[in-house]
C-alpha positions in Angstrom: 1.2 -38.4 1.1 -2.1 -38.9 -0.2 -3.5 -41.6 -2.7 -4.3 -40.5 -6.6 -7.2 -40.5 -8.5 -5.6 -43.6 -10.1 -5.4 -45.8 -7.0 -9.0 -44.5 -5.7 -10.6 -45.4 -9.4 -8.9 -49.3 -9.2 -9.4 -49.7 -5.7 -13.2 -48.7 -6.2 -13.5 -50.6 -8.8 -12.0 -53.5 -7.0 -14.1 -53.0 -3.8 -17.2 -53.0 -6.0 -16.7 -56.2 -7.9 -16.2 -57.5 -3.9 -19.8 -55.8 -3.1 -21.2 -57.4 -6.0 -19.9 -60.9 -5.4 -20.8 -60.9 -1.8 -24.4 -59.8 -2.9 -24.7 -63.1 -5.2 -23.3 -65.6 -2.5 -25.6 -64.0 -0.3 -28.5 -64.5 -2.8 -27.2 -67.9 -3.3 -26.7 -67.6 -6.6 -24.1 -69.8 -8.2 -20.8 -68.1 -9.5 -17.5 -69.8 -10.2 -14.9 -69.5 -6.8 -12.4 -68.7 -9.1 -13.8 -65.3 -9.1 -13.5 -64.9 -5.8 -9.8 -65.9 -5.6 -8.9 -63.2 -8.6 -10.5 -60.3 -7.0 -9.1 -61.0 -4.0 -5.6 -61.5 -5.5 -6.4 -57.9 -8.0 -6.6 -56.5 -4.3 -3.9 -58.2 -2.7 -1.4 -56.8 -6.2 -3.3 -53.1 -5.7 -1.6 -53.6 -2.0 1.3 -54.5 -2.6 1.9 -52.1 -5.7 0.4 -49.8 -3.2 3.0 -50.2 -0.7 6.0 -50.5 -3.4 4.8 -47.3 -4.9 4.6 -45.2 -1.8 8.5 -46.5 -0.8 9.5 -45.3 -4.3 8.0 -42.1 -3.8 9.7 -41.6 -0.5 13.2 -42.2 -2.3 12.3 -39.3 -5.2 14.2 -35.9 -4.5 12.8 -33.1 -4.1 13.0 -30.3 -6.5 15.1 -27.3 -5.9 13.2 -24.2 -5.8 14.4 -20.5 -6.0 11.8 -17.3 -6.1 12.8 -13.8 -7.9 10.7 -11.4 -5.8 10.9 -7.3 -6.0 12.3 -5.8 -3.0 9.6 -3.7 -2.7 6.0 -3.5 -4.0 3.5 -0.6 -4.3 0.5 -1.0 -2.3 -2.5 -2.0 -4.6 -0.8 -2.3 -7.4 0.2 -6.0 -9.0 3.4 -7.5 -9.4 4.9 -10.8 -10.8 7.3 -13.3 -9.2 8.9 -16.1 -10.5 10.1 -19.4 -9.6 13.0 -21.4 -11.1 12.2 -25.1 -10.4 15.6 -27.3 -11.1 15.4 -31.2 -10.4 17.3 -34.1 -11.2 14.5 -36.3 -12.9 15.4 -39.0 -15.4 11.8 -38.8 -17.1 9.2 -35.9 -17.5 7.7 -35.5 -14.7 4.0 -32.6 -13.9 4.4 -31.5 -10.4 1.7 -29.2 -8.3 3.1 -26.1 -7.3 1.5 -23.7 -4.6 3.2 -20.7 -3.0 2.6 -19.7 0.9 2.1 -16.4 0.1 1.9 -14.6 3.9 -1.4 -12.5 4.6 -2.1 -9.4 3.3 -0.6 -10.1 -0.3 -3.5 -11.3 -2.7 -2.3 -13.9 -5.8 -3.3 -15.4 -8.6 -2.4 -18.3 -10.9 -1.7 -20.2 -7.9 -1.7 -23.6 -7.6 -0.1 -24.3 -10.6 0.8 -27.5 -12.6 4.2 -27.2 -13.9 5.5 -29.6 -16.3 9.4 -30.7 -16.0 11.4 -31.5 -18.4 15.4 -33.8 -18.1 18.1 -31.4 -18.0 16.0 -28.6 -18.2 15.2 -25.6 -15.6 11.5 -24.8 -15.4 10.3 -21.4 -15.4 6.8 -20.0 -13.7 5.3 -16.3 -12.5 2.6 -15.9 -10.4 1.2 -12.4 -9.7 1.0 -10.4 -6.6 -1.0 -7.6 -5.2 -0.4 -6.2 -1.8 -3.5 -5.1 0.2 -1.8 -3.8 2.9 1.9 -2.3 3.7 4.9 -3.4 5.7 7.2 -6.1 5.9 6.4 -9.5 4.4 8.6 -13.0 4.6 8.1 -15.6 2.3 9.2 -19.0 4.2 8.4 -21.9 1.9 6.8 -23.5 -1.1 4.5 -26.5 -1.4 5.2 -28.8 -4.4 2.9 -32.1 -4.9 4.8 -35.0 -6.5 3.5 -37.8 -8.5 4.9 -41.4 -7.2 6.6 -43.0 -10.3 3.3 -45.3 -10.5 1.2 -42.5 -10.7 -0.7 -44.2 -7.6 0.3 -41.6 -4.5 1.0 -37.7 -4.7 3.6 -36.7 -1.8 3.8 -33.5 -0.1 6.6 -31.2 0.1 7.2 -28.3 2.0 10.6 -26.5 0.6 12.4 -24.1 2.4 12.1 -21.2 -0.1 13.5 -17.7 2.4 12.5 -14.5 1.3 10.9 -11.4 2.1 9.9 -7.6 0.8 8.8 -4.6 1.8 5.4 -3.2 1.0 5.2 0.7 0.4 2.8 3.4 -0.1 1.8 3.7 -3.6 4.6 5.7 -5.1 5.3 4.8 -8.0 2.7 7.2 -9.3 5.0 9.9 -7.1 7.9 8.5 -9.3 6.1 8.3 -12.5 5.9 12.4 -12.6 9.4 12.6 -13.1 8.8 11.6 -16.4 6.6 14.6 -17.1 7.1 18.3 -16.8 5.8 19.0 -13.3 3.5 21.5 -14.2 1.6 19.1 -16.1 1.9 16.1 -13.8 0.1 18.2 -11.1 -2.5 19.3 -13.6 -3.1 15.8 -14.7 -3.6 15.0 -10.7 -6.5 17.5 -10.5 -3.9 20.4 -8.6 -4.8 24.1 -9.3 -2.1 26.9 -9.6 -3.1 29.8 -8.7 -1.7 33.2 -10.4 1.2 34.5 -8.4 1.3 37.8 -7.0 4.2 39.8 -7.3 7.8 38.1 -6.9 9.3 35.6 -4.3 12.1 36.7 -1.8 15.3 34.7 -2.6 17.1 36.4 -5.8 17.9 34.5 -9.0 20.1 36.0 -11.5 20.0 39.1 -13.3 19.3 39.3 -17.1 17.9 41.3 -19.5 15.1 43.9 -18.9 12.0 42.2 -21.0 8.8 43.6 -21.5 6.1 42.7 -19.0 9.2 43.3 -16.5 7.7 46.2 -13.5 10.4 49.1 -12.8 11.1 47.5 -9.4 13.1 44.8 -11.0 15.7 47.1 -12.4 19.1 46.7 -10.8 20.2 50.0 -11.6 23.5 49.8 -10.9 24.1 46.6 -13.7 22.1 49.1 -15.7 24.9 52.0 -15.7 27.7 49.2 -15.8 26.0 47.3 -19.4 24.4 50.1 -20.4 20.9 48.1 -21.2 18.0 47.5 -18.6 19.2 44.6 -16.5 16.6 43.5 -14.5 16.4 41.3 -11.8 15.0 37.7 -11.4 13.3 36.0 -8.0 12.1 32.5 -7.4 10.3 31.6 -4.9 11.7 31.1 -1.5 13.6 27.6 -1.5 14.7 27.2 2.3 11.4 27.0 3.6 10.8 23.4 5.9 7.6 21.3 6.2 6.7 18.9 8.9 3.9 16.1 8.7 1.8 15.6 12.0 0.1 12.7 11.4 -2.4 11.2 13.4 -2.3 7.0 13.8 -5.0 6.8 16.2 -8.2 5.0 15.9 -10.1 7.6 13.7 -7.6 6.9 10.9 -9.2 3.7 10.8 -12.1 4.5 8.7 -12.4 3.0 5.1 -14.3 4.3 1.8 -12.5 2.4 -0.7 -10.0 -0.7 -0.5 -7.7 1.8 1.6 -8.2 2.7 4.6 -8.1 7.0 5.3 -4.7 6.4 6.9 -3.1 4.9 3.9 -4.4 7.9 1.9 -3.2 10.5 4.2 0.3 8.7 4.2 -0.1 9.2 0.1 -0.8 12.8 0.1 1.9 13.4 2.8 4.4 11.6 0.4 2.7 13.4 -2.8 3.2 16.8 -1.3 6.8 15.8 0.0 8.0 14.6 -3.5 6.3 18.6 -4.6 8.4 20.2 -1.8 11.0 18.6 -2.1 11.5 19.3 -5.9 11.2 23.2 -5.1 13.8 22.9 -2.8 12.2 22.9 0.8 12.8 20.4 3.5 10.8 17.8 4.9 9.8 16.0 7.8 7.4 13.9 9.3 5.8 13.4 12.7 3.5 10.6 13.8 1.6 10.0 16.9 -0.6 7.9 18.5 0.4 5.0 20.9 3.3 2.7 20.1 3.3 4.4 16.6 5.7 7.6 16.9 8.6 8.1 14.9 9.8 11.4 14.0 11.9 12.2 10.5 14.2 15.3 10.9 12.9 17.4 8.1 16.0 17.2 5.5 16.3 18.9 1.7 17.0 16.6 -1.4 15.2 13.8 -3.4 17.4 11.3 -1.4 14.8 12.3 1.8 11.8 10.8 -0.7 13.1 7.3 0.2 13.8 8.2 3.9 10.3 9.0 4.5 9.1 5.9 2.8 11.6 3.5 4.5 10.0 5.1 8.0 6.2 5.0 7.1 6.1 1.5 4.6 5.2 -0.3 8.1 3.3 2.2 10.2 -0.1 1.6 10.9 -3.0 3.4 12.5 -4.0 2.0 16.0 -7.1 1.5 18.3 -6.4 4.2 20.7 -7.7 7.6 20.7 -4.4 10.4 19.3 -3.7 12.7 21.7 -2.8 16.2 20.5 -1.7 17.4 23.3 1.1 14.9 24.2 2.2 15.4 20.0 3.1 18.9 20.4 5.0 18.7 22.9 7.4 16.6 21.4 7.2 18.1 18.0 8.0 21.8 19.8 10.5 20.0 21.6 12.0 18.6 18.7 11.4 21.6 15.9 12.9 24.7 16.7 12.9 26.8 13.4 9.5 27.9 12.0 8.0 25.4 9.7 4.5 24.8 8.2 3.2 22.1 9.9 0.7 19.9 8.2 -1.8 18.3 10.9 -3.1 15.8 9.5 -6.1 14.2 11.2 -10.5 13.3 11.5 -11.8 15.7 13.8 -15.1 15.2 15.6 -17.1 17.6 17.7 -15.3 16.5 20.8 -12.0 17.8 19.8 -12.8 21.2 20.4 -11.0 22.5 23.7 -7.9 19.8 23.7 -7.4 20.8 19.9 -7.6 24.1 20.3 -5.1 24.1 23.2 -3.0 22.2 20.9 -2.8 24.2 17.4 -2.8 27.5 19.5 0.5 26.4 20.9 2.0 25.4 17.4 0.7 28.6 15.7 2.4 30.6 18.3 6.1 29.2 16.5 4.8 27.6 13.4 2.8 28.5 10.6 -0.1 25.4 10.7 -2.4 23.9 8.4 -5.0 21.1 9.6 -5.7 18.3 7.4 -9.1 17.3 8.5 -10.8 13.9 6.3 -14.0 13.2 5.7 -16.0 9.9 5.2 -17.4 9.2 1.8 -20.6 7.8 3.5 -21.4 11.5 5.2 -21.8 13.0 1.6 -23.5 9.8 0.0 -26.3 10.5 3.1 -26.6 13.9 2.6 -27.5 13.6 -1.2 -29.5 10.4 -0.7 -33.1 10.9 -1.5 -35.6 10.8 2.0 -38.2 8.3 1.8 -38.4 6.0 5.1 -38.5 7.1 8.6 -35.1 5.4 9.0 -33.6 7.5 5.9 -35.0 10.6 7.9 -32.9 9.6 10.9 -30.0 8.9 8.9 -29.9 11.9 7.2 -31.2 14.2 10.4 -28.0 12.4 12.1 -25.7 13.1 9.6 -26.7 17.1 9.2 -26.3 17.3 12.5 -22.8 15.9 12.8 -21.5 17.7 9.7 -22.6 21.2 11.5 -20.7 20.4 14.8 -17.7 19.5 12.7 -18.0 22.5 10.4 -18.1 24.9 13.4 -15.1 23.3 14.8 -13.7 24.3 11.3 -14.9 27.8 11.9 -13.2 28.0 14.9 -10.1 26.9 14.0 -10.3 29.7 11.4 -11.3 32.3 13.3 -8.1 31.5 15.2 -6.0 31.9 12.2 -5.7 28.2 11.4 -6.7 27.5 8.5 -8.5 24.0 7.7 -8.5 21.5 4.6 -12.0 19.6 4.8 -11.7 17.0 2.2 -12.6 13.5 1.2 -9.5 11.3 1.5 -8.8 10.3 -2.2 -8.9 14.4 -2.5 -6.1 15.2 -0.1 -2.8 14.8 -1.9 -4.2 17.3 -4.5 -5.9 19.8 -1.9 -2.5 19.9 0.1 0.0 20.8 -3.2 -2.8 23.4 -3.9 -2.4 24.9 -1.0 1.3 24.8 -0.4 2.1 26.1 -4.0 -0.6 28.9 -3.4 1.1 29.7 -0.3 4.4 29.2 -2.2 4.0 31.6 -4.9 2.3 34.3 -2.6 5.4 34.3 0.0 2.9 33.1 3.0 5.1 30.2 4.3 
């Protein structure tokens, strides 16, 4: 409880009629007693009102409070909640009402006064925006009540329980649906590549059309409808992808408002919602401390929402990923060929333990390494030389973009190929290069 504006204006002005008739008896200036004996009995009523008031205030009940909150929210992207505020008021009545929105969700509109009306339930929304994943409980709300007076404002804290779940950013994953799918991935910067020749896994037959080669003849449906019948491939449906993703300290790095780690989790679940709607299987395997979890790769659209309920709370960590100890477990745990998908920030000293590692995984696997890059390395490069410190900036950064590239190099001239991209360019790189591998029969 906390006095009002109201009750600071009168007992200031009070006080200062005291200050001023102090200062005349002290001058010894005349002024009737009677004065004296009315401020003093203005202060006495403030008191006493005061007091009364603040009892009063005590007695009022407090409002009853209930909060319509998603179940989930997209990371970055703004959502509203609303509170319902019913009360059992006699007269109309403007309350203070503040949220204790836990960290890592930003707000606005809040504090907000909220005017209540007899008989009626008030209605208010407040927007969130969540700056980072994982799971978030809501505990309480703080409302500010006006005595009846208008000479205190009490504090309460009501027991509001909720909570929701912070994922990556897919509703732009979910938003393609609405769109052919060649399209979507045009509009997200993907390039298709012409296919060569046809996919292994038979279609249907139908009729011979031009533009058809001789090889797709079935001859013997030929002889038996006596027309060209030729047959019709897709692309090979049963193939499985696995996600090894690195959560160690490297993934820590930060361009933009998310961190490299939230974008590789986006372009993981971007090419997983592409696989999945050809038909392929997916999976996911993290490492890196405390942080490994392991998703049995699994065909359908119903394994979208499996992946996302295991990586909404996953977070990088401050210790250094060690390759090594990750393939182990994912050779262990993945017998049948896949493509796996390492997905990582390598550095110079990666070279031998690295090496070790994606030789091992080739030797069963078909494997792809995912390798980001800062923004800041390509904003030095371009950045005009002018001071000696620009030179050293820019002499440092050559340097360590040479040792990374020939790490690149050999990578490649091991037969693993590498994706060397900035991290908002990932998802986009990574359905390029499975759907160029698609069409071509390389998985």
């Amino acid at each position: 409880m906390k006095p009002s504006r109201l009750l600071l204006i009168w007992l200031g002005l009070l006080l200062g009629v005291s200050i001023v008739l102090g200062a005349l008896q002290a001058l010894q200036i005349d002024i009737p007693s009677s004065l004296i004996s009315i401020n003093w009995g203005l202060l006495l009523a403030l008191w006493a009102l005061a007091v009364i008031d603040a009892l009063r205030l005590r007695r009022v009940p407090s409002p009853r409070i209930k909060r319509q909150i998603p179940g989930s929210l997209a990371l970055g992207r703004w959502a509203e909640v609303q509170l319902d505020i019913a009360h059992d008021f006699a007269a109309p009545l403007t309350i203070d009402l503040f949220d204790h929105v836990p960290d890592g969700l930003a707000f606005e509109h809040l504090p907000m006064p909220v005017e209540l009306q007899p008989g009626h339930v008030s209605q208010i929304t407040y927007r969130l925006r969540p700056t980072r994943r994982g799971h978030f409980r809501f505990e309480q709300c703080e409302v500010n009540l006006p005595s009846p007076l208008g000479l205190w404002s009490g504090k309460r804290l009501i027991e509001v329980a909720d909570q929701t779940r912070v994922y990556p950013d897919f509703a732009r994953l979910y938003g393609g649906e609405l769109l052919a799918v060649d399209n979507w991935l045009s509009q997200l910067g993907v390039r298709q590549r012409q296919r060569r020749g046809q996919g292994l896994e038979f279609h249907q037959l139908r009729e011979f059309r031009e533009g058809d080669s001789l090889r797709q003849i079935d001859w013997k449906a030929t002889a038996r409808q006596r027309t060209p019948i030729a047959r019709e491939y897709q692309d090979e449906r049963d193939q499985q992808i696995i996600f090894l993703l690195d959560c160690g300290r490297r993934m820590r790095s930060q361009d933009d408002e998310l961190s490299h780690f939230d974008h590789a989790l986006n372009a993981c679940l971007l090419l997983s919602y592409v696989a999945l709607r050809q038909g392929d299987a997916v999976g996911l395997s993290t490492f890196a401390d405390d942080q490994t979890r392991h998703v049995v790769p699994v065909k359908g659209s119903g394994q979208l929402n499996v992946l996302l309920n295991a990586v909404y709370d996953l977070d990088s960590t401050q210790r250094p990923a060690d390759y090594q100890a990750a393939t182990n477990q994912l050779l262990t745990r993945q017998k049948r060929r896949a493509l796996v998908v390492l997905v990582t920030n390598l550095r110079d000293e990666d070279d031998e333990e690295l090496l070790s590692a994606v030789k091992r995984l080739s030797a069963q696997h078909r494997v792809l390494v995912a390798s980001l890059r800062e923004e800041t390395l390509d904003t030095l490069r371009q950045t005009p030389v002018q001071t000696l410190p620009e030179a050293l900036a820019y002499c440092g950064t050559v340097n360590y973009m040479n040792e990374r590239a020939e790490l690149h190099e050999r990578l490649s001239a091991h037969g693993v190929p590498v994706v060397d991209v900035r991290p908002a360019e990932l998802g986009a790189e990574l359905v390029t290069r499975y759907l160029s591998w698609k069409r071509s029969a390389a998985l």
